[in-house]
NUSE-241970 format. One line per field, with one value per residue (C-alpha): residue number from 1; x, y, z. Coordinates in steps of 0.05 Angstrom, whole numbers. Layout:
num <- [NUM, ...]
xx <- [X, ...]
yy <- [Y, ...]
zz <- [Z, ...]
***
This chain:
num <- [1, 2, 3, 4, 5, 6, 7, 8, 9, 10, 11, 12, 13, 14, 15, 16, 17, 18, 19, 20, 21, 22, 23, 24, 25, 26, 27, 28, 29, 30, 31, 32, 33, 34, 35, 36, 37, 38, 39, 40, 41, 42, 43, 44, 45, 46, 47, 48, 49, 50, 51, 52, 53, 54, 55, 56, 57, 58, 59, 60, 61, 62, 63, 64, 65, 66, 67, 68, 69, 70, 71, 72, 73, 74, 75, 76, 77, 78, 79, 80, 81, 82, 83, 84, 85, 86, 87, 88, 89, 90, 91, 92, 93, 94, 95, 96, 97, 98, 99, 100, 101, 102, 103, 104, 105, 106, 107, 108, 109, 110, 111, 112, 113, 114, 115, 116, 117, 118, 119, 120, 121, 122, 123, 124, 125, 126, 127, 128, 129, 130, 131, 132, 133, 134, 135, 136, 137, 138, 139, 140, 141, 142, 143, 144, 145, 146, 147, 148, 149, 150, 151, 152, 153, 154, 155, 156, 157, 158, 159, 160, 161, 162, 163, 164, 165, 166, 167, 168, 169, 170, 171, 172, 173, 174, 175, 176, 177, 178, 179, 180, 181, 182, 183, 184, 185, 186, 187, 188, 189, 190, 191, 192, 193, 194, 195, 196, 197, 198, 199, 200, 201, 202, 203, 204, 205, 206, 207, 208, 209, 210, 211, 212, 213, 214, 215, 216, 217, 218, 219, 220, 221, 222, 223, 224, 225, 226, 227, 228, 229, 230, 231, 232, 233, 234, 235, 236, 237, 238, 239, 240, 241, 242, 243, 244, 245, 246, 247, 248, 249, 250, 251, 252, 253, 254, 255, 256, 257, 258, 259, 260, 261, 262, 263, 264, 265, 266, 267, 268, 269, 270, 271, 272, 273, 274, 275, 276, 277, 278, 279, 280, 281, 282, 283, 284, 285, 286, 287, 288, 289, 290, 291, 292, 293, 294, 295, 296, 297, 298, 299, 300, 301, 302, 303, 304, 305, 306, 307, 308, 309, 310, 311, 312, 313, 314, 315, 316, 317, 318, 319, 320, 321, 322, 323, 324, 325, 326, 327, 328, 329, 330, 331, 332, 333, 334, 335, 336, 337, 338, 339, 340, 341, 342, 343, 344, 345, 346, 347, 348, 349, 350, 351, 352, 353, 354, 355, 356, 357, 358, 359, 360, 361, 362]
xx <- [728, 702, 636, 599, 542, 555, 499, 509, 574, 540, 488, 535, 570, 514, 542, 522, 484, 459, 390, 384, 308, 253, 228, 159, 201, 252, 170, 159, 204, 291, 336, 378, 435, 398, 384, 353, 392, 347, 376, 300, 243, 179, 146, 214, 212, 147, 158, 223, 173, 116, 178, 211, 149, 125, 198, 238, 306, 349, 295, 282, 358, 371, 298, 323, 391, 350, 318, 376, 423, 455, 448, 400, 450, 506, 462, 450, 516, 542, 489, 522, 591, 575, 550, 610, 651, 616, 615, 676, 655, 584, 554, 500, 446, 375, 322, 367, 434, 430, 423, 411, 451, 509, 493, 505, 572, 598, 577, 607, 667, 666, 669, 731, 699, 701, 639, 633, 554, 512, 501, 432, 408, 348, 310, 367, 378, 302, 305, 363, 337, 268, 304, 344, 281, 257, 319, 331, 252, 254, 326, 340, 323, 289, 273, 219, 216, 146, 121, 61, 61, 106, 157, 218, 226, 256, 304, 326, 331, 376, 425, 425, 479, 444, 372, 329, 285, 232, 199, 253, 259, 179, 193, 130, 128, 84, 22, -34, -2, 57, 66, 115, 138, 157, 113, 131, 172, 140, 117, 179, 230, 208, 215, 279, 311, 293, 320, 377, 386, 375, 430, 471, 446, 468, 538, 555, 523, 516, 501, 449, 384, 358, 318, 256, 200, 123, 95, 22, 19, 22, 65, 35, 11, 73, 60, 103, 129, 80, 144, 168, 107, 102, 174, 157, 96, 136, 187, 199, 181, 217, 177, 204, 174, 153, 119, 57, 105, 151, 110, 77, 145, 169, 104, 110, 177, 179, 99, 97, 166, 199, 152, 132, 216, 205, 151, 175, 236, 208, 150, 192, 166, 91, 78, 101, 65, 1, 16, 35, -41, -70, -33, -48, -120, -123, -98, -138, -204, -172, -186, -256, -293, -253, -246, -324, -367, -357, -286, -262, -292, -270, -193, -205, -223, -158, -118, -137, -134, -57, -50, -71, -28, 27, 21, 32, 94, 72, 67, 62, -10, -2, 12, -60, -83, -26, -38, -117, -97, -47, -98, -164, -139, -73, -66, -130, -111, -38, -72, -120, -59, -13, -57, -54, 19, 39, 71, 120, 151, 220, 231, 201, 247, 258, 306, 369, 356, 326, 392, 430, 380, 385, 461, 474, 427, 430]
yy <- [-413, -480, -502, -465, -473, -411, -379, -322, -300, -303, -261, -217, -206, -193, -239, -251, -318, -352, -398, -458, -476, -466, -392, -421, -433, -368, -332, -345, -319, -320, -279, -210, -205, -266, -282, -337, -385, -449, -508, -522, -496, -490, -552, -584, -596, -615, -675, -690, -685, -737, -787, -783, -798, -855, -876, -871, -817, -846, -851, -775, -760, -788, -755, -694, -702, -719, -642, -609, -626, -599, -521, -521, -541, -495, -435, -453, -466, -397, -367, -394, -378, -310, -300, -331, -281, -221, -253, -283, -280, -314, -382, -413, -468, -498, -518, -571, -560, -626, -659, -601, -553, -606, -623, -543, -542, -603, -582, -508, -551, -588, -520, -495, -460, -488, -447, -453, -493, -471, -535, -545, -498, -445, -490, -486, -409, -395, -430, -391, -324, -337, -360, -292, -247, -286, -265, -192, -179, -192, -169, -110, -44, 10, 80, 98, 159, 184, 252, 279, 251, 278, 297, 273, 212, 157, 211, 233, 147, 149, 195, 150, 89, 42, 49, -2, 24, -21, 14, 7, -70, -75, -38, 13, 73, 64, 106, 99, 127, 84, 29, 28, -3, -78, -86, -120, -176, -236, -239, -292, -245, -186, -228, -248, -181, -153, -212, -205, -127, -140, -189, -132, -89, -121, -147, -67, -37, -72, -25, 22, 25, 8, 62, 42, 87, 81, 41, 13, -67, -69, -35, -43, -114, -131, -145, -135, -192, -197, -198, -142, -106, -120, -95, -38, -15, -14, 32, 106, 147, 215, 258, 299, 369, 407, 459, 439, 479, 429, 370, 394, 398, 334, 296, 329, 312, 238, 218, 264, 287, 213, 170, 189, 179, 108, 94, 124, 85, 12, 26, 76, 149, 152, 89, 113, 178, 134, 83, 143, 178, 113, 103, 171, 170, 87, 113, 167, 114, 73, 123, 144, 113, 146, 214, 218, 224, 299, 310, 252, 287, 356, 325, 282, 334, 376, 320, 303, 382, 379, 315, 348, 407, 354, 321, 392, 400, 440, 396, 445, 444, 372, 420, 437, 370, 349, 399, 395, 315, 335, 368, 340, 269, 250, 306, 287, 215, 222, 267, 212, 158, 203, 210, 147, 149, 206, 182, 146, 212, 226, 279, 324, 384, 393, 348, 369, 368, 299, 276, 307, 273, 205, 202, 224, 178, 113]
zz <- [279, 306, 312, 376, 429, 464, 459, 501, 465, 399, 426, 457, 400, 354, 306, 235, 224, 165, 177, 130, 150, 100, 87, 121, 185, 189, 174, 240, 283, 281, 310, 302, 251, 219, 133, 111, 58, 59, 37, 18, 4, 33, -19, -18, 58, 50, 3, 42, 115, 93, 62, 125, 160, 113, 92, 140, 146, 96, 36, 67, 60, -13, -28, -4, -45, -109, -104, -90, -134, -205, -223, -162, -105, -145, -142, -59, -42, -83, -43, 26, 11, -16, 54, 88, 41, 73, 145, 160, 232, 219, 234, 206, 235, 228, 277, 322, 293, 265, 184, 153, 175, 172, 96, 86, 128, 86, 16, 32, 60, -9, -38, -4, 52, 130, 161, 235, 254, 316, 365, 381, 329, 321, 381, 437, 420, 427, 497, 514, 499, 528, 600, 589, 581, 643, 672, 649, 654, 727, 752, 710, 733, 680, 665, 626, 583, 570, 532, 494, 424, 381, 432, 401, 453, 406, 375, 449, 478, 412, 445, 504, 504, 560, 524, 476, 423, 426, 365, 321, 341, 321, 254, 280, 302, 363, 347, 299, 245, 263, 210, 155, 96, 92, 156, 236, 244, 273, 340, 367, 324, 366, 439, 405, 389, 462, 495, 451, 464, 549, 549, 522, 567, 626, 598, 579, 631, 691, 748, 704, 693, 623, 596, 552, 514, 563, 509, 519, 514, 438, 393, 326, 315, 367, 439, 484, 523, 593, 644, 613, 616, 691, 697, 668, 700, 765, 733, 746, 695, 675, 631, 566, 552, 486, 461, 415, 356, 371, 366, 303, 266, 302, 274, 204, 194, 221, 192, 133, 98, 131, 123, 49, 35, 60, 19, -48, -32, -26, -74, -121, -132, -158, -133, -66, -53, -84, -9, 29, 25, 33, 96, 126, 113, 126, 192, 207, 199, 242, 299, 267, 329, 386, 346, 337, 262, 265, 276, 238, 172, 194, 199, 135, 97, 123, 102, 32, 25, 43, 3, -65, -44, -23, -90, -126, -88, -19, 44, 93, 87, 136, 197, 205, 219, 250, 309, 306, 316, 367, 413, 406, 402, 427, 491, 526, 517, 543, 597, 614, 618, 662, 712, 732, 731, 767, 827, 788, 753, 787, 736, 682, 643, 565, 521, 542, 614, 606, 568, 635, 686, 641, 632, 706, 740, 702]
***
């Protein structure tokens, strides 16, 4: 493959990239299908910045050569082509697409390995996708799929090809109990991924509507970019209905019996159900205010109940909460939203006649 500034087809694609800026930089924001294999480090760009600065670029360059050399440049460049091994059909840049990413195309060339560079680099593909959320954010059309908490509505936009999961691009689960392990990308990774994911919208389905969860401004930590938000108050709005029973086991399995599996596996198993109860009853504080002193203590005391009898092996004890939360908390609230909405609902029915409605009329 040869060396590429087409943005859109890279995006299109989905294709594997490697970014060679310091950890500090990818931190802040990169884009989908994207690792990080620095040819420096954060202190090592440092050092090579302020000689640049003082120096000039080629006492920069030869400083920059002088840290990254030996076992240290080996163990780099292994890195790269070990990545070029398991993406033959990757690229890799840094912030312009200039000196560094063409010192790690050359050394990999040195190495037996001619990997395809990104023109213009991190900078030029930012531009691009923020113009295309401009774009998309204005001209696309979208349906929005709302429901009481714990109504299945991510599993159901799952089923649905022409939908984004905005959740799943925040890493959150959208509610107060919503974060998990490993925490939310950054802010410009999220824009990123959704400007990515429109673009694919409208290249595979170009006469549908896209259909999005109602999700308030922030999603976790993560807000939601403002044209989009504006698109999407506009939208129609189709509404998916469930029993409370439903929502009870819905909530139990995804923020009890799930979320305790991710935890156990990225903090291992004691360790794990040790971050799982502080995240439950971290969460439930969080909402201490709006619940009011008297039932937040009635519904902490239900949960650390069913955590002892979770930690002894019985979780079921988590459904009595759950639907006391359910109730007194999140129905009044959705209640309270919906009201203002309801002119935009064009239709209501359970999950499968939502699927039908969705898949007929996008």
């Amino acid at each position: 493959m040869s060396d590429t500034a087409d943005y859109r087809a890279l995006f299109l694609a989905g294709a594997p990239m490697m970014d060679t800026r310091a950890p500090v930089e990818f931190a802040h924001g990169s884009f989908p299908n994207t690792v990080n294999l620095p040819l420096m480090t954060d202190d090592e760009r440092a050092l090579v910045g302020t000689c640049y600065k003082q120096q000039g670029q080629e006492a920069a360059i030869d400083l920059g050569h002088s840290l990254v050399h030996g076992a240290v440049k080996s163990e780099r460049v292994e890195a790269w082509l070990d990545f070029a091994r398991r993406n033959p059909d990757g690229y890799l840049f840094c912030f312009r697409g200039g000196l560094r990413s063409q010192i790690c195309q050359q050394w990999m060339r040195e190495a037996g390995c001619d990997y395809p560079r990104i023109h213009g680099g991190y900078k030029a593909m930012r531009r691009f996708l923020i113009d295309t959320l401009e774009t998309q954010g204005s001209e696309r059309r979208f349906i929005l799929l709302a429901g009481h908490t714990g109504a299945a509505k991510t599993a159901l936009l799952a089923r649905v090809p022409n939908s984004l999961d905005l959740e799943g691009m925040a890493h959150h689960r959208g509610s107060a109990f919503g974060k998990r392990p490993g925490g939310q990308p950054a802010q410009i990774g999220f824009e990123n991924s959704i400007a990515a994911g429109l673009l694919q919208q409208a290249e595979r389905f170009p006469a549908q509507a896209t259909v999005l969860e109602d999700e308030s401004r922030l999603i976790g930590k993560l807000a939601l970019p403002q044209n989009l938000r504006e698109a999407m108050a506009r939208a129609p709005l189709v509404l998916l209905q469930s029993t409370l029973a439903q929502r009870v086991e819905h909530t139990f399995e995804n923020y009890i019996l799930a979320a305790l599996h991710e935890r156990r596996e990225h903090y291992g198993q004691e360790q794990g159900f040790t971050q799982f109860a502080d995240y439950l009853r971290q969460s439930l504080a969080n909402i201490q205010r709006r619940l009011g002193g008297a039932r937040y203590q009635a519904l902490d005391a239900q949960l650390m109940e069913a955590l002892v009898a979770h930690e002894r092996g019985d979780p079921d004890a988590h459904r009595g909460w759950i639907e006391a939360l359910l109730v007194d908390y999140y129905d009044p609230m959705y209640s309270y939203q919906m009201d203002k909405k309801r002119d935009q609902v064009v239709f209501a029915g359970d999950a499968d006649a939502v699927y039908q409605y969705l898949t007929e009329e996008t």
